[in-house]
N, C-alpha and C positions, 0 to 999 in steps of 0.2 A: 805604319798604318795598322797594321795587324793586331799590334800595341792597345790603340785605340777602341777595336773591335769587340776585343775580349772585356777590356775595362766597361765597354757599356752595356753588353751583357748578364755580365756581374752586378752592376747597376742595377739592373730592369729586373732581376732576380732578386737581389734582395731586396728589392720593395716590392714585391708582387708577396715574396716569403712573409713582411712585414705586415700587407691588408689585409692575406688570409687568415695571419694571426690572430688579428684585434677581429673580423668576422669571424673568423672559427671560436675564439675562445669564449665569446659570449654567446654563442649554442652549447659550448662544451658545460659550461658555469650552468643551464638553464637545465642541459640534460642531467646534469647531478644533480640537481632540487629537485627533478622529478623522479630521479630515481631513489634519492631519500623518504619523498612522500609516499610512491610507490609499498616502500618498504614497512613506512610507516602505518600505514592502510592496513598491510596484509598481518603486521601485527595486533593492530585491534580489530580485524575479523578474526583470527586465531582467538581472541582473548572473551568474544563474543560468542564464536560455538563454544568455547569451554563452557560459557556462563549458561548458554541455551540446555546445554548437556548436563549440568548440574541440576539446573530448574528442572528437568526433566523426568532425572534420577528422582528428585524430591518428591516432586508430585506422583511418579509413580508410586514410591514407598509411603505414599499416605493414600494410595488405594484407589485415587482418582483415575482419571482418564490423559492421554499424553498429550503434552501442547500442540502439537501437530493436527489431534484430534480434533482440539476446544475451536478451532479455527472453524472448522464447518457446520454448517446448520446438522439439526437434528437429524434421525434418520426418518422423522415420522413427519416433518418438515419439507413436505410435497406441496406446490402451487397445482392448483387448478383453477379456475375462473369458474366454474359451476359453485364449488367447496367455500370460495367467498361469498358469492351472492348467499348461497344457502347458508352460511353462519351469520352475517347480516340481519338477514331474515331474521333468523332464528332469535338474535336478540333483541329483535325489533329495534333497529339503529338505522337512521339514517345515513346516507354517505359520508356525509361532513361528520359527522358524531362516530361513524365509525373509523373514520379515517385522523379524528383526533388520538384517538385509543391505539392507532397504530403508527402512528407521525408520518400520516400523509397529507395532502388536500384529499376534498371528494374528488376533484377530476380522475385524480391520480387511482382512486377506488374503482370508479366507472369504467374507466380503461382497462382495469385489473379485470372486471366481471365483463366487457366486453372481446375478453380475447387481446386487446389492442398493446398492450407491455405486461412484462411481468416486473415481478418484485426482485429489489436487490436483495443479498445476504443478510444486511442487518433487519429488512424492511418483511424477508421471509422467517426471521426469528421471532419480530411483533407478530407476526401472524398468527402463528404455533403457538405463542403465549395466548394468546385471547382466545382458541378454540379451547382451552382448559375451564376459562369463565363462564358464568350463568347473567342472565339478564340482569339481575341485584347489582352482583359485583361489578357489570359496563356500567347500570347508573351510577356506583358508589363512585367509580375510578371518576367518569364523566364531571360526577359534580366537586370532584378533588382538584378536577386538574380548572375548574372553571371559578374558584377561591384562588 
């Protein structure tokens, strides 16, 4: 009997050894893909700051400003909602007309001079560019962009 006992033991072992195989080894198989792409990744981020740090070097040695820098608006590149209306004004523009010159809607203008949102990053660099212009230059742009 005892005989018996053992033998089915042994059994129930090595099939239990067998399920966890073919289960384990297809997590084992899925953890090495991800740990080659893992590895793969951290290679072209490596190869990425190099490239960033080259670009960087460059631009510096030609006198410029760092890329790090180019990313932020100006430092003269201040919103106020008064600062709009009164540039506006100034060049006698409507909303919609002024808000073409800077790729907004007028709604998007109105809210700007009423306090209610302000400008995104790209939308605070249109800004800054059209306080450099004269009423001339809004018609000339106006009647450019309307051809």
């Amino acid at each position: 009997m005892p005989n018996i006992a053992t033998a089915l033991k042994e059994e129930i072992r090595r099939l239990a050894r067998k399920e966890i195989k073919a289960i384990v080894g297809s997590t084992q198989k899925a953890v090495a893909q991800y740990r080659r792409d893992i590895a793969a990744l951290k290679r072209q981020l490596r190869q990425q700051e190099k490239n960033v740090s080259n670009l960087n070097k460059r631009v510096s040695s030609q006198g410029g400003k760092s890329a790090a820098l180019a990313d932020e608006p100006p430092s003269d590149a201040r919103f106020s909602a008064r600062s709009v209306k009164a540039q506006r004004r100034r060049l006698s523009l409507s909303a919609a007309n002024y808000g073409k010159l800077v790729g907004v809607s007028a709604l998007t203008i109105y809210n700007w001079e009423s306090g209610k949102s302000r400008p995104q990053k790209a939308q605070l660099a249109a800004l800054a560019a059209i306080r450099r212009i004269g009423k001339r230059e809004a018609a000339a742009r106006l009647k450019a962009m309307k051809k």
